[in-house]
N, CA, C and O atoms as a GROMACS GRO file, in nm:
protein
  592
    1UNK      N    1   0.350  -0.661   2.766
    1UNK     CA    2   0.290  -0.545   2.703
    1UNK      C    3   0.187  -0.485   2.799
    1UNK      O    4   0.109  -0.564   2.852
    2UNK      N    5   0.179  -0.352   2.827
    2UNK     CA    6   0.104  -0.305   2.919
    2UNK      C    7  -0.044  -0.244   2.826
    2UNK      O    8  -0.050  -0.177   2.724
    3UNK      N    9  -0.142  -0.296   2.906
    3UNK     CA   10  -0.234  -0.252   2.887
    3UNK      C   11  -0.290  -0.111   2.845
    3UNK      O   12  -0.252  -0.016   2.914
    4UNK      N   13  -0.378  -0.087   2.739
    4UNK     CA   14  -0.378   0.017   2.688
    4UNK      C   15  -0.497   0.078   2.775
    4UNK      O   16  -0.563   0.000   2.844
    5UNK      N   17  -0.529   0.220   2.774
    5UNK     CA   18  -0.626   0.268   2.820
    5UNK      C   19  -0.728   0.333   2.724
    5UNK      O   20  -0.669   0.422   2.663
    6UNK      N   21  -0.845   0.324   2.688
    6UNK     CA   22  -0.956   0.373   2.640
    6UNK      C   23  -0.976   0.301   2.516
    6UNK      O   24  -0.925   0.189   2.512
    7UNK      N   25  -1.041   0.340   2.411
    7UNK     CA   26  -1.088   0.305   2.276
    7UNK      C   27  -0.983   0.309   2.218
    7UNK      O   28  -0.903   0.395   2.257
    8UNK      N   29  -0.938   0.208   2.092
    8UNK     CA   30  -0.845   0.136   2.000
    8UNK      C   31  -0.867   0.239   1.922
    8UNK      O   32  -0.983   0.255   1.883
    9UNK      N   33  -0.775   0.324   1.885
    9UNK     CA   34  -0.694   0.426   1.780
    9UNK      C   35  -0.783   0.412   1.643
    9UNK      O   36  -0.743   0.317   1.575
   10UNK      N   37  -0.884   0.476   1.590
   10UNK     CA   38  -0.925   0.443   1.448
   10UNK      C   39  -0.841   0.522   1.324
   10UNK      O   40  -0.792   0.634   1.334
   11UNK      N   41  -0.840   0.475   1.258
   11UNK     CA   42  -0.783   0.543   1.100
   11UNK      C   43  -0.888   0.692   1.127
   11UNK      O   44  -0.996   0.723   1.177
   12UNK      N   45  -0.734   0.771   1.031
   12UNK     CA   46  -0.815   0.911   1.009
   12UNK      C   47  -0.776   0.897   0.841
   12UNK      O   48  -0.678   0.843   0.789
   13UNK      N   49  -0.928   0.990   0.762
   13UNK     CA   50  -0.887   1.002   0.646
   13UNK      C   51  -0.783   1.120   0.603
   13UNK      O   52  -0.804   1.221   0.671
   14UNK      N   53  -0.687   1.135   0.517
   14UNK     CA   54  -0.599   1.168   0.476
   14UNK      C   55  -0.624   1.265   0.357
   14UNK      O   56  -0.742   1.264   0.320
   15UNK      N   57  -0.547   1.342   0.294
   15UNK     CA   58  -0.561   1.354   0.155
   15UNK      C   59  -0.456   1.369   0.041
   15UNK      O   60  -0.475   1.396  -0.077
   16UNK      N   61  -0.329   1.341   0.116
   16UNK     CA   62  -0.277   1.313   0.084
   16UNK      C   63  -0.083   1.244   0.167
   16UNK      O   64  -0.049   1.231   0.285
   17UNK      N   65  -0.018   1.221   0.060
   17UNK     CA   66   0.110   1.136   0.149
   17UNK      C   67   0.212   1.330   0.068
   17UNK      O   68   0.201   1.371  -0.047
   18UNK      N   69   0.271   1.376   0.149
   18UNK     CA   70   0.392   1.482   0.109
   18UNK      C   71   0.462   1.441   0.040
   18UNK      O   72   0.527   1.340   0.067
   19UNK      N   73   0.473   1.516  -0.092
   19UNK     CA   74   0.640   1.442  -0.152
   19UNK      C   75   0.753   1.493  -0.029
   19UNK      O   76   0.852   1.419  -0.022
   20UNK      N   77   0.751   1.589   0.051
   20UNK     CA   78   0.841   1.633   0.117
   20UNK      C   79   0.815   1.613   0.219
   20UNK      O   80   0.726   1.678   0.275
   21UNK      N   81   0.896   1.494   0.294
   21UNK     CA   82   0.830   1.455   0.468
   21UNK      C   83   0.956   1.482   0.541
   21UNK      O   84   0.935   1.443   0.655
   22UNK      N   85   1.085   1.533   0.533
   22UNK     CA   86   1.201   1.614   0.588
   22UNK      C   87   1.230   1.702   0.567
   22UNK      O   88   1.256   1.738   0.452
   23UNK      N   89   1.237   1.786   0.686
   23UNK     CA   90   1.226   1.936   0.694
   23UNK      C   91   1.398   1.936   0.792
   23UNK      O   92   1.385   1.872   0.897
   24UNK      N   93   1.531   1.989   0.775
   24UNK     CA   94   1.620   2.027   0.862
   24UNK      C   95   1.686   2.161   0.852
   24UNK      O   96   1.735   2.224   0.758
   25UNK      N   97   1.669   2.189   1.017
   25UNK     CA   98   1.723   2.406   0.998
   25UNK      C   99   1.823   2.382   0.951
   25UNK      O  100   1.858   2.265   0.932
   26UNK      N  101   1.892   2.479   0.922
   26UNK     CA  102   1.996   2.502   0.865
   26UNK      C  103   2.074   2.494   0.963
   26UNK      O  104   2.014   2.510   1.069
   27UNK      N  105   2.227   2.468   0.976
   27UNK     CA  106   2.296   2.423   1.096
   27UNK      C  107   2.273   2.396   1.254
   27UNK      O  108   2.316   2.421   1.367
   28UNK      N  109   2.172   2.325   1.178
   28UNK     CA  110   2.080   2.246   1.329
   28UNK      C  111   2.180   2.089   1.348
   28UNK      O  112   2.244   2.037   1.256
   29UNK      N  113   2.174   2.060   1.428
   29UNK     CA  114   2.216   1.919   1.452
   29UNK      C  115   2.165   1.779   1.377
   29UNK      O  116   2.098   1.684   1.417
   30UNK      N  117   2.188   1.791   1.327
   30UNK     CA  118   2.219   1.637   1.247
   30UNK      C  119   2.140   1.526   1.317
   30UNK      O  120   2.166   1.506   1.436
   31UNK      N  121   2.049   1.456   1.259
   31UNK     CA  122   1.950   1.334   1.316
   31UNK      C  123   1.856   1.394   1.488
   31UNK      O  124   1.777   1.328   1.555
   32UNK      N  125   1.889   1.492   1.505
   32UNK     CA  126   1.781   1.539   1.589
   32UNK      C  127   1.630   1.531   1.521
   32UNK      O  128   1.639   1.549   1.400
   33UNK      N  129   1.571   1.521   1.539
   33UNK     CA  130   1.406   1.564   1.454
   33UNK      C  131   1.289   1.522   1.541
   33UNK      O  132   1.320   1.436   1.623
   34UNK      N  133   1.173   1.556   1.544
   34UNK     CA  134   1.094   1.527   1.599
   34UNK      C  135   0.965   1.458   1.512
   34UNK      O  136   0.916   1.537   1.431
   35UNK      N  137   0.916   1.354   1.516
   35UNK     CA  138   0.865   1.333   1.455
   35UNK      C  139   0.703   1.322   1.431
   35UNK      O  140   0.631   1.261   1.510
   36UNK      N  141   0.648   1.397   1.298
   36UNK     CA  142   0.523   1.424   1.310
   36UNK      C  143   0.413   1.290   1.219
   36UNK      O  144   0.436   1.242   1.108
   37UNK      N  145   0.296   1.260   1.309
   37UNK     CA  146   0.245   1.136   1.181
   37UNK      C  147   0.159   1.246   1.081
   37UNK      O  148   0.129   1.364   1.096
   38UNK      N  149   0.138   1.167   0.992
   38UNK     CA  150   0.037   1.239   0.869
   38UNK      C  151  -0.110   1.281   0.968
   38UNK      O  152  -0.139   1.401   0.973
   39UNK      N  153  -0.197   1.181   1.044
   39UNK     CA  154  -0.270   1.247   1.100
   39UNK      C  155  -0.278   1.380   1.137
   39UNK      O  156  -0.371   1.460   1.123
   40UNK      N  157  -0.107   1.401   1.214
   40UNK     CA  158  -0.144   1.572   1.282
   40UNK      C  159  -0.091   1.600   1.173
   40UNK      O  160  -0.049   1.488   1.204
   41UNK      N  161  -0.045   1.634   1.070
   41UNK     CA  162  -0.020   1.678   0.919
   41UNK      C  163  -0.136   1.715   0.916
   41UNK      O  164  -0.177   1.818   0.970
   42UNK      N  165  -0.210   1.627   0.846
   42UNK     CA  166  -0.358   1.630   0.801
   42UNK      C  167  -0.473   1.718   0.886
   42UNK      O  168  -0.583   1.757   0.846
   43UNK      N  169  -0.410   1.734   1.018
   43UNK     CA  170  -0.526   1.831   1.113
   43UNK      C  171  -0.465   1.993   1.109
   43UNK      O  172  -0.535   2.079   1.163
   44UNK      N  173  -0.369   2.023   1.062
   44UNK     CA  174  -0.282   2.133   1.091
   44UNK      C  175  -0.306   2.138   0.954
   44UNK      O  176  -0.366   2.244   0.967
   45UNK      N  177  -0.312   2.117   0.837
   45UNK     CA  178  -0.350   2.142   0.685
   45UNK      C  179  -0.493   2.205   0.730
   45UNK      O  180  -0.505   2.327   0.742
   46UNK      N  181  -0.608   2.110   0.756
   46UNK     CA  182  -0.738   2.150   0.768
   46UNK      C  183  -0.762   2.247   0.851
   46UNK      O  184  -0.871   2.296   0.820
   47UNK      N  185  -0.700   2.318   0.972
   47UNK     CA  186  -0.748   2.418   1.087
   47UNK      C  187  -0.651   2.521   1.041
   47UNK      O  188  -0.694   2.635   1.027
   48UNK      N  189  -0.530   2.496   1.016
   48UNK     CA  190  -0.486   2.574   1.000
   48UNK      C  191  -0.418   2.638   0.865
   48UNK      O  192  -0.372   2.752   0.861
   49UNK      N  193  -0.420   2.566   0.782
   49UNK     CA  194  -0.384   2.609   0.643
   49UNK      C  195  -0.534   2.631   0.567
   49UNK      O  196  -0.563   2.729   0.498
   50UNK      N  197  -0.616   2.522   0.594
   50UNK     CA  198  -0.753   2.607   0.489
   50UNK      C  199  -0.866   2.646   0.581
   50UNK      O  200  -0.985   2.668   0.561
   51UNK      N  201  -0.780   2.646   0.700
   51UNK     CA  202  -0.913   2.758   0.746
   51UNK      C  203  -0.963   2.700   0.795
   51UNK      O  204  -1.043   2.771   0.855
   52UNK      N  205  -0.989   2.552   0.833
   52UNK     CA  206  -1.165   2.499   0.863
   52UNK      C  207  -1.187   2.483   0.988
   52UNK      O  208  -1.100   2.432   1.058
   53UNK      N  209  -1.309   2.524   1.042
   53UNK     CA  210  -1.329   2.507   1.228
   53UNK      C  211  -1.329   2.330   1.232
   53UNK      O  212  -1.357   2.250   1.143
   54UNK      N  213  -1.285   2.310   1.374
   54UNK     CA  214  -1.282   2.160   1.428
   54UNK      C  215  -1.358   2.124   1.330
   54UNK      O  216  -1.318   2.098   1.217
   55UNK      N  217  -1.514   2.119   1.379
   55UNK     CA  218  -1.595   2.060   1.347
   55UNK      C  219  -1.595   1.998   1.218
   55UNK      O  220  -1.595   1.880   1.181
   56UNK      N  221  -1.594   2.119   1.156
   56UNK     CA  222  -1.584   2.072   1.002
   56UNK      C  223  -1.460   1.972   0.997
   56UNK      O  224  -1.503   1.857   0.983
   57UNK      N  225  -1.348   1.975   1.001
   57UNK     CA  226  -1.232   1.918   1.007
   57UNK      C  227  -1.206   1.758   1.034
   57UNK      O  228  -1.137   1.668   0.986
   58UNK      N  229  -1.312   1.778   1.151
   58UNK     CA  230  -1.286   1.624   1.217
   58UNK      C  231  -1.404   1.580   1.137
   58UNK      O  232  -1.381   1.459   1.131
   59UNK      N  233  -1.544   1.604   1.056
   59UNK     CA  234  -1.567   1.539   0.954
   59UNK      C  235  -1.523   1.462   0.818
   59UNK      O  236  -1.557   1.352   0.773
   60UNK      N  237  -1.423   1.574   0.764
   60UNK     CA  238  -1.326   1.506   0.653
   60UNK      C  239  -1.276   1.441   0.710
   60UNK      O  240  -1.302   1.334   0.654
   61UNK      N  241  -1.187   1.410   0.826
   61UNK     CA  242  -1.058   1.341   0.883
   61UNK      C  243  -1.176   1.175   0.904
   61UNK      O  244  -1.150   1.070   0.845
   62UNK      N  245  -1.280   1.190   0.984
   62UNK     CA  246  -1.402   1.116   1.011
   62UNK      C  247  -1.390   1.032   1.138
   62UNK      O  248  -1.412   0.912   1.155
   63UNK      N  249  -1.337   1.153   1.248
   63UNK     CA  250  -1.343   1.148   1.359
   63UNK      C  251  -1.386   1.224   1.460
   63UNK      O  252  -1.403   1.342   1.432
   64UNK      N  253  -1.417   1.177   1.610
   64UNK     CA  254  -1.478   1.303   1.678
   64UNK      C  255  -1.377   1.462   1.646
   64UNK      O  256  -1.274   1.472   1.579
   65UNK      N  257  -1.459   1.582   1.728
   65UNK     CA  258  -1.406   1.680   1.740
   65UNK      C  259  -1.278   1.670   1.812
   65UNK      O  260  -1.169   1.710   1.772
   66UNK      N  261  -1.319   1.588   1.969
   66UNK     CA  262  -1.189   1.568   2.025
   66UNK      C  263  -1.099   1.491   1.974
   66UNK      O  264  -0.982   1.523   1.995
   67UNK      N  265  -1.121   1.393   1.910
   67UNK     CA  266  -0.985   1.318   1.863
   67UNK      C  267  -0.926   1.385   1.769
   67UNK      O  268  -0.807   1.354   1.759
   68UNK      N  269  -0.975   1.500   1.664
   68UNK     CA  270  -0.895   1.589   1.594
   68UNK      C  271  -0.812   1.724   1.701
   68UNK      O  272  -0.711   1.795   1.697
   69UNK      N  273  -0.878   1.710   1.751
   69UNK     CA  274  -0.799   1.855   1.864
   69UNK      C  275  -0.710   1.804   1.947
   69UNK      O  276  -0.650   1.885   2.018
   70UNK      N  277  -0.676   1.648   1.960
   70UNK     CA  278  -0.576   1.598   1.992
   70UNK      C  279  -0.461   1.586   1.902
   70UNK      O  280  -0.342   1.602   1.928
   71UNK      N  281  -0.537   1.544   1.756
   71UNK     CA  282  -0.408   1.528   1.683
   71UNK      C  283  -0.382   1.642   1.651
   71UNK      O  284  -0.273   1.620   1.597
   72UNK      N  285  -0.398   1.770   1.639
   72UNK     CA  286  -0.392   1.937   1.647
   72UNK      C  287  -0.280   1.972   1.704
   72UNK      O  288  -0.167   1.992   1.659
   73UNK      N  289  -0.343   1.978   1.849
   73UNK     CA  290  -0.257   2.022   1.967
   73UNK      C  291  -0.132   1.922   1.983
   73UNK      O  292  -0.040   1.961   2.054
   74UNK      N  293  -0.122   1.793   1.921
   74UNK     CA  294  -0.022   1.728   1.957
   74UNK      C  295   0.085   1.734   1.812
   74UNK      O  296   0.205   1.722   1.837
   75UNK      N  297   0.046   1.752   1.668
   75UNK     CA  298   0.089   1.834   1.580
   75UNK      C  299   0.191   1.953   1.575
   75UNK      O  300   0.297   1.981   1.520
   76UNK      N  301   0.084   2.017   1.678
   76UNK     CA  302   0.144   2.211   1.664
   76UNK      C  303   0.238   2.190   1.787
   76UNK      O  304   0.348   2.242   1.773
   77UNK      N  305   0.220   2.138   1.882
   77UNK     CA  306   0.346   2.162   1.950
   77UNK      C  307   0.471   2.050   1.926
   77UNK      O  308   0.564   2.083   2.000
   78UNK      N  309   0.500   1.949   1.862
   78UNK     CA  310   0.611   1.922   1.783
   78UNK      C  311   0.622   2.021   1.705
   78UNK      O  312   0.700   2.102   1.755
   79UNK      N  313   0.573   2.064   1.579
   79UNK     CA  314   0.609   2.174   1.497
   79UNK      C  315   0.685   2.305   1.549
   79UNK      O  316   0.780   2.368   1.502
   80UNK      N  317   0.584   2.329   1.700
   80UNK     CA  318   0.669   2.461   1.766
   80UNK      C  319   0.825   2.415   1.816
   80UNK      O  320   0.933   2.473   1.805
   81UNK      N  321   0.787   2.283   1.877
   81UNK     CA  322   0.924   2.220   1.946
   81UNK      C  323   1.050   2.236   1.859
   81UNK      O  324   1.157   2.284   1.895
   82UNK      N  325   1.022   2.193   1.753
   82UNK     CA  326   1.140   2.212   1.610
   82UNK      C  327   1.138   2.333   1.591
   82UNK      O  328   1.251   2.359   1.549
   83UNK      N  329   1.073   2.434   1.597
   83UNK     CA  330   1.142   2.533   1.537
   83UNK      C  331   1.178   2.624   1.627
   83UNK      O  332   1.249   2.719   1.592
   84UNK      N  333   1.134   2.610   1.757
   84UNK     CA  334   1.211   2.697   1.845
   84UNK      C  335   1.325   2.620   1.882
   84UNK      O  336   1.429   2.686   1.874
   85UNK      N  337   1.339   2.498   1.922
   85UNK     CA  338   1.460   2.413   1.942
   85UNK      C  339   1.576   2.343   1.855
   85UNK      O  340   1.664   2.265   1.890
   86UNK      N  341   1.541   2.407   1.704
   86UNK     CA  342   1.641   2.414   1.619
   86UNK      C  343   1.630   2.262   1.520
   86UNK      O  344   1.692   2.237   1.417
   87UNK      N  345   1.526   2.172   1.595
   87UNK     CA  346   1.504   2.055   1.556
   87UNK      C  347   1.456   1.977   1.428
   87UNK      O  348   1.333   1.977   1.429
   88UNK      N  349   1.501   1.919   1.331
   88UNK     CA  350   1.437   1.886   1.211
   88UNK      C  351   1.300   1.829   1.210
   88UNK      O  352   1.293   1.793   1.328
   89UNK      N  353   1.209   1.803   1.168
   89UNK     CA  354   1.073   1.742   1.163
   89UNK      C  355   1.070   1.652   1.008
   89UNK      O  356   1.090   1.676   0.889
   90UNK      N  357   1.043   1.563   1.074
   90UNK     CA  358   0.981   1.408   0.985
   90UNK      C  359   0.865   1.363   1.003
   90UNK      O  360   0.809   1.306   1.097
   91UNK      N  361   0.816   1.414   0.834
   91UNK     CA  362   0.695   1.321   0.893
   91UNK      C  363   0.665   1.148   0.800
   91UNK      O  364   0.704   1.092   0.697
   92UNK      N  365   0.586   1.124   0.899
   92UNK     CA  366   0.539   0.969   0.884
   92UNK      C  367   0.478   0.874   0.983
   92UNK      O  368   0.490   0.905   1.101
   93UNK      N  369   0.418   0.770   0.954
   93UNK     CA  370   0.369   0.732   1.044
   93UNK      C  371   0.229   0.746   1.021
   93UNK      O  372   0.170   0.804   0.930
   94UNK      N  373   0.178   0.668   1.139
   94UNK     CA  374   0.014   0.680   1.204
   94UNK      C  375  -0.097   0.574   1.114
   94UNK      O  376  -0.083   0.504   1.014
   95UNK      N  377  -0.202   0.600   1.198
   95UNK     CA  378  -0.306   0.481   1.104
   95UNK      C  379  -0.387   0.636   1.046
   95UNK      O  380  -0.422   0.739   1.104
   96UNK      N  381  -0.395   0.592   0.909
   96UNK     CA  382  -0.474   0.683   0.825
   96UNK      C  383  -0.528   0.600   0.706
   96UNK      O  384  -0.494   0.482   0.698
   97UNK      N  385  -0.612   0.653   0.612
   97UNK     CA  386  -0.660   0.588   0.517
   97UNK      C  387  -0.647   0.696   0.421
   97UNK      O  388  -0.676   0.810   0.454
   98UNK      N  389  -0.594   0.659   0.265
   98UNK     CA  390  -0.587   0.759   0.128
   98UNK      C  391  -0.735   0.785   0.086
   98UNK      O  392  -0.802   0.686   0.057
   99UNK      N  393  -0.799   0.922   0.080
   99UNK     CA  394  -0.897   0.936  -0.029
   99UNK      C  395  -0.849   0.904  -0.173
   99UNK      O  396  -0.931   0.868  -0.257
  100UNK      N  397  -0.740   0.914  -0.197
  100UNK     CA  398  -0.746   0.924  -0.351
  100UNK      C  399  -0.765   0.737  -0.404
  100UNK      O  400  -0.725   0.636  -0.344
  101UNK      N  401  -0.813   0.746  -0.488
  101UNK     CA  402  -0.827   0.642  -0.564
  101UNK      C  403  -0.741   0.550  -0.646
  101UNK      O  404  -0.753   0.433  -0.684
  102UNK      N  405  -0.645   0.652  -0.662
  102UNK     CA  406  -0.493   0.542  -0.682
  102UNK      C  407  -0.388   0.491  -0.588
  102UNK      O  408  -0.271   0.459  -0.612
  103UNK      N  409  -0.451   0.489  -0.482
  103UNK     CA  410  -0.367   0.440  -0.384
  103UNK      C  411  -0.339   0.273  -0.400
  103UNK      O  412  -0.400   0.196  -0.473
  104UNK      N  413  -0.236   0.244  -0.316
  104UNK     CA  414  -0.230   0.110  -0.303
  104UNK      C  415  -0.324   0.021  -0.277
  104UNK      O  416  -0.322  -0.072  -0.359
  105UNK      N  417  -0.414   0.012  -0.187
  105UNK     CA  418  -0.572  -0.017  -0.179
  105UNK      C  419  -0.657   0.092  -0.140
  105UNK      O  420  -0.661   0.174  -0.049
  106UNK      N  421  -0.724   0.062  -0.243
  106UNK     CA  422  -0.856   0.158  -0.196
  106UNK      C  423  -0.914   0.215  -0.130
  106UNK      O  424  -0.821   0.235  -0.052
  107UNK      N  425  -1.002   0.269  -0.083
  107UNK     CA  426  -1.097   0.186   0.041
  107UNK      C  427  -1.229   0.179  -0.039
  107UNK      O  428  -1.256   0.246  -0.139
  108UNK      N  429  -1.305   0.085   0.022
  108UNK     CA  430  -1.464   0.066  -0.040
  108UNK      C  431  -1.520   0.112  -0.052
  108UNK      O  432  -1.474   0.217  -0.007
  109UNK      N  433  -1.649   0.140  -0.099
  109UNK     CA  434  -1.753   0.261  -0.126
  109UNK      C  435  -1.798   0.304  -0.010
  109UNK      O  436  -1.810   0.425   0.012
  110UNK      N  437  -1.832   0.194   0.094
  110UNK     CA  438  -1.852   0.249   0.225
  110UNK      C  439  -1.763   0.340   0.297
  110UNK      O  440  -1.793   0.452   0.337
  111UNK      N  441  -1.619   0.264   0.312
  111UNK     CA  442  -1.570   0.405   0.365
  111UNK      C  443  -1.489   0.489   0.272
  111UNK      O  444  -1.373   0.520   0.302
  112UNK      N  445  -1.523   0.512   0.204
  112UNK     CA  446  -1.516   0.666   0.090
  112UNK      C  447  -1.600   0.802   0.163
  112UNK      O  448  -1.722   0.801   0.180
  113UNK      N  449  -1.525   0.900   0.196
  113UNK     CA  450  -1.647   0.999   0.209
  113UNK      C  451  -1.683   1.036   0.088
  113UNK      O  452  -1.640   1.016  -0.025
  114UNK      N  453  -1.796   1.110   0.147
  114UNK     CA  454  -1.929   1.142   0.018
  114UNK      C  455  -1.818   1.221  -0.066
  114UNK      O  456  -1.702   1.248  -0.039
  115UNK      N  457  -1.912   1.252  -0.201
  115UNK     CA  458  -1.845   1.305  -0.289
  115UNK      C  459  -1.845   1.448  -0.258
  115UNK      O  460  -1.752   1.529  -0.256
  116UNK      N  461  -1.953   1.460  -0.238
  116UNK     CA  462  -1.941   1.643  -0.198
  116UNK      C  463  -1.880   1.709  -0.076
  116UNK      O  464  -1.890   1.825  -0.036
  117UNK      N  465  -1.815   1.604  -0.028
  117UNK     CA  466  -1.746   1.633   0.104
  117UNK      C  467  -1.542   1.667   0.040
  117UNK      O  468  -1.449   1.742   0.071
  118UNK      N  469  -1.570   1.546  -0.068
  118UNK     CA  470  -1.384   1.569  -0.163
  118UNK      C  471  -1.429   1.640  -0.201
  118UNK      O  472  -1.347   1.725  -0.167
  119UNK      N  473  -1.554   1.732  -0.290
  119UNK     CA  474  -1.561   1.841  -0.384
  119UNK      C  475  -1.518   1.953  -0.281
  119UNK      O  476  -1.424   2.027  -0.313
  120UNK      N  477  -1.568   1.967  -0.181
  120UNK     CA  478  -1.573   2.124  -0.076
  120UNK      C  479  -1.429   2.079  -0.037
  120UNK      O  480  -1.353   2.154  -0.099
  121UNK      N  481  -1.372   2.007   0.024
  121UNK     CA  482  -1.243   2.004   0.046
  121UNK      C  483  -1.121   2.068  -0.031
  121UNK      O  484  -1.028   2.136   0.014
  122UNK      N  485  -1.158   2.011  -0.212
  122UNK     CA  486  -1.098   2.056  -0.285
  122UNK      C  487  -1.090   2.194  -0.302
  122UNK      O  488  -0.990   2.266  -0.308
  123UNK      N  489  -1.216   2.224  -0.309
  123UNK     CA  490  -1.228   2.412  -0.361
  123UNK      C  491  -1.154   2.482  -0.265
  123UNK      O  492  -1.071   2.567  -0.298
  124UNK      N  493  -1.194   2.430  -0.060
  124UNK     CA  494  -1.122   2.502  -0.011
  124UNK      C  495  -0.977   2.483  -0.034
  124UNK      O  496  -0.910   2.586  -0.039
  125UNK      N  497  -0.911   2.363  -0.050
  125UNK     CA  498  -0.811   2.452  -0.121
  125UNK      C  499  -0.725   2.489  -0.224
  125UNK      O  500  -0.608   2.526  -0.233
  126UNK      N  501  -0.823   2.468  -0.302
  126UNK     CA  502  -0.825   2.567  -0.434
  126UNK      C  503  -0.790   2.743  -0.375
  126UNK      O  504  -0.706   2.823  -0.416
  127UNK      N  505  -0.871   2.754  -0.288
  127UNK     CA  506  -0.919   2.881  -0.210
  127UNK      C  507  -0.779   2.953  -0.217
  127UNK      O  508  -0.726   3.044  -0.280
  128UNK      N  509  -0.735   2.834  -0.084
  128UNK     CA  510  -0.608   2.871  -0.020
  128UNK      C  511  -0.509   2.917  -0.128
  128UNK      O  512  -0.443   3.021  -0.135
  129UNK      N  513  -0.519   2.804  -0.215
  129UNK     CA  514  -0.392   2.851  -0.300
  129UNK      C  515  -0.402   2.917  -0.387
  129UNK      O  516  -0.299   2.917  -0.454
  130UNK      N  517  -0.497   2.993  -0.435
  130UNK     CA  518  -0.530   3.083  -0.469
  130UNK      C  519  -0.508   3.214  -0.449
  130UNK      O  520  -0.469   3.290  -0.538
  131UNK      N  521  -0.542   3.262  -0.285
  131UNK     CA  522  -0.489   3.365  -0.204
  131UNK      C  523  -0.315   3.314  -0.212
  131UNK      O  524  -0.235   3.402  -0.245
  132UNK      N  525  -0.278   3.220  -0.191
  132UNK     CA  526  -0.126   3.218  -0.172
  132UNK      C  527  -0.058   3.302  -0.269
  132UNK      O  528   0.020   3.396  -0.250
  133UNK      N  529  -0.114   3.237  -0.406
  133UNK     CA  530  -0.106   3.277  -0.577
  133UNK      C  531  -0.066   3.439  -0.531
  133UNK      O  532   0.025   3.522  -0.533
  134UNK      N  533  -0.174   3.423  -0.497
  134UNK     CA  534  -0.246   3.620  -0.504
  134UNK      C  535  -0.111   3.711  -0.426
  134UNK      O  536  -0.068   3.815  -0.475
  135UNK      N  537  -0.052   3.645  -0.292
  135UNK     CA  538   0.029   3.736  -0.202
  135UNK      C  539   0.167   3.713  -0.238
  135UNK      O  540   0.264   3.773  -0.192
  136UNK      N  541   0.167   3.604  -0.338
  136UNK     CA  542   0.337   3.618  -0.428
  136UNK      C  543   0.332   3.707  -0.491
  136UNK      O  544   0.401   3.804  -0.460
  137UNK      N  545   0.236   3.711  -0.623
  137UNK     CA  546   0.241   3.794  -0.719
  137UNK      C  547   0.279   3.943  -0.651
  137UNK      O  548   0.369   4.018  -0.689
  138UNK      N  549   0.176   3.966  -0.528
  138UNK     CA  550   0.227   4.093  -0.471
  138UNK      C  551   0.341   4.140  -0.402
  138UNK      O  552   0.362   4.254  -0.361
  139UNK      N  553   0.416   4.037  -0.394
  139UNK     CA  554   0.529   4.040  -0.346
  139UNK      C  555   0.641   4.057  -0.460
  139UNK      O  556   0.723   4.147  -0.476
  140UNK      N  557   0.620   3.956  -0.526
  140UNK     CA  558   0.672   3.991  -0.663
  140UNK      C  559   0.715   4.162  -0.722
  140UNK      O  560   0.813   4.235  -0.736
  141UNK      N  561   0.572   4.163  -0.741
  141UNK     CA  562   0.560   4.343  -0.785
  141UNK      C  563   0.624   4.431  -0.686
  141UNK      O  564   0.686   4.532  -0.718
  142UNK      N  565   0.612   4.399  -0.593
  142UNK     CA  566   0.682   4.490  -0.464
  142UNK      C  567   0.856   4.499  -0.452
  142UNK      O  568   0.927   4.583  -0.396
  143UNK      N  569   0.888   4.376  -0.529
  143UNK     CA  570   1.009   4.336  -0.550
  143UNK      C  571   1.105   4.417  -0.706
  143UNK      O  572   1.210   4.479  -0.724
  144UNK      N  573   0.986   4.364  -0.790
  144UNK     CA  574   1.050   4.451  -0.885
  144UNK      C  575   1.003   4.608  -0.926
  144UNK      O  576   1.044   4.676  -1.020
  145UNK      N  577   0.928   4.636  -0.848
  145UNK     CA  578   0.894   4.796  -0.807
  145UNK      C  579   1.027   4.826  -0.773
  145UNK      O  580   1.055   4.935  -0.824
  146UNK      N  581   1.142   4.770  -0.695
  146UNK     CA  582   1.230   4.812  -0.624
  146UNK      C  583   1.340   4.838  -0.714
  146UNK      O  584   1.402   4.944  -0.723
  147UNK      N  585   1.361   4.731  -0.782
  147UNK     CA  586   1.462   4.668  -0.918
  147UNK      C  587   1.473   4.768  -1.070
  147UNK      O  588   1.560   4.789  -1.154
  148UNK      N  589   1.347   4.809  -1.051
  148UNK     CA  590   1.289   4.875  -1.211
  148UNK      C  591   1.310   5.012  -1.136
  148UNK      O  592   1.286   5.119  -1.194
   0.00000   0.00000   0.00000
């Protein structure tokens, strides 16, 4: 086994596991896929689905800035890789830890983040899906504007 280089990989917190962790294009090749862990899931949710700068980000996750802008940048370009290269994406994998409380084990009060850190998490995205809410409905109407 070859020697590793730098600091031992820590758990990132999570917030959740996807019911949907296979994604395949449509007459894409069969067992091609690239595969993504929940970590860069979890960093590409936070920067880029609710918005949040690093900083903030790699606090929920409860790692440096750089170790989230690794799992980022190493995230988004599998994601690009699959979809410009026709490739399915799976995700799974990685060391992470569940916030939620019904998980298989816990984690302890110690490493729980604070509560007001799951409250702001939540709202943002509450936020998000909120605006999402908001640009169906308008799509919707735009749709049956057409129909009616």
């Amino acid at each position: 086994m070859s020697p590793r280089r730098g600091r031992r990989r820590g758990p990132r917190w999570i917030t959740e596991i996807p019911e949907t962790r296979r994604f395949e294009p449509v007459g894409g090749a069969e067992g091609v896929e690239v595969k993504v862990t929940l970590e860069e899931l979890e960093a590409i949710r936070l920067v880029d689905f609710l918005d949040l700068q690093q900083q903030e980000a790699s606090l929920y996750v409860g790692v440096s800035r750089k170790a989230l802008w690794n799992d980022l940048r190493s995230g988004r370009k599998k994601v690009a890789s699959a979809l410009i290269c026709g490739l399915g994406i799976v995700i799974e994998g990685g060391s992470y830890l569940l916030r939620e409380e019904g998980s298989e084990s816990p984690p302890s009060p110690e490493e729980r983040p604070p509560v007001e850190d799951q409250i702001r998490l939540l709202e943002l995205e509450m936020i998000a899906l909120e605006e999402r809410l908001r640009l169906m409905r308008a799509r919707m109407e735009a749709l049956e504007g057409k129909v009616g």
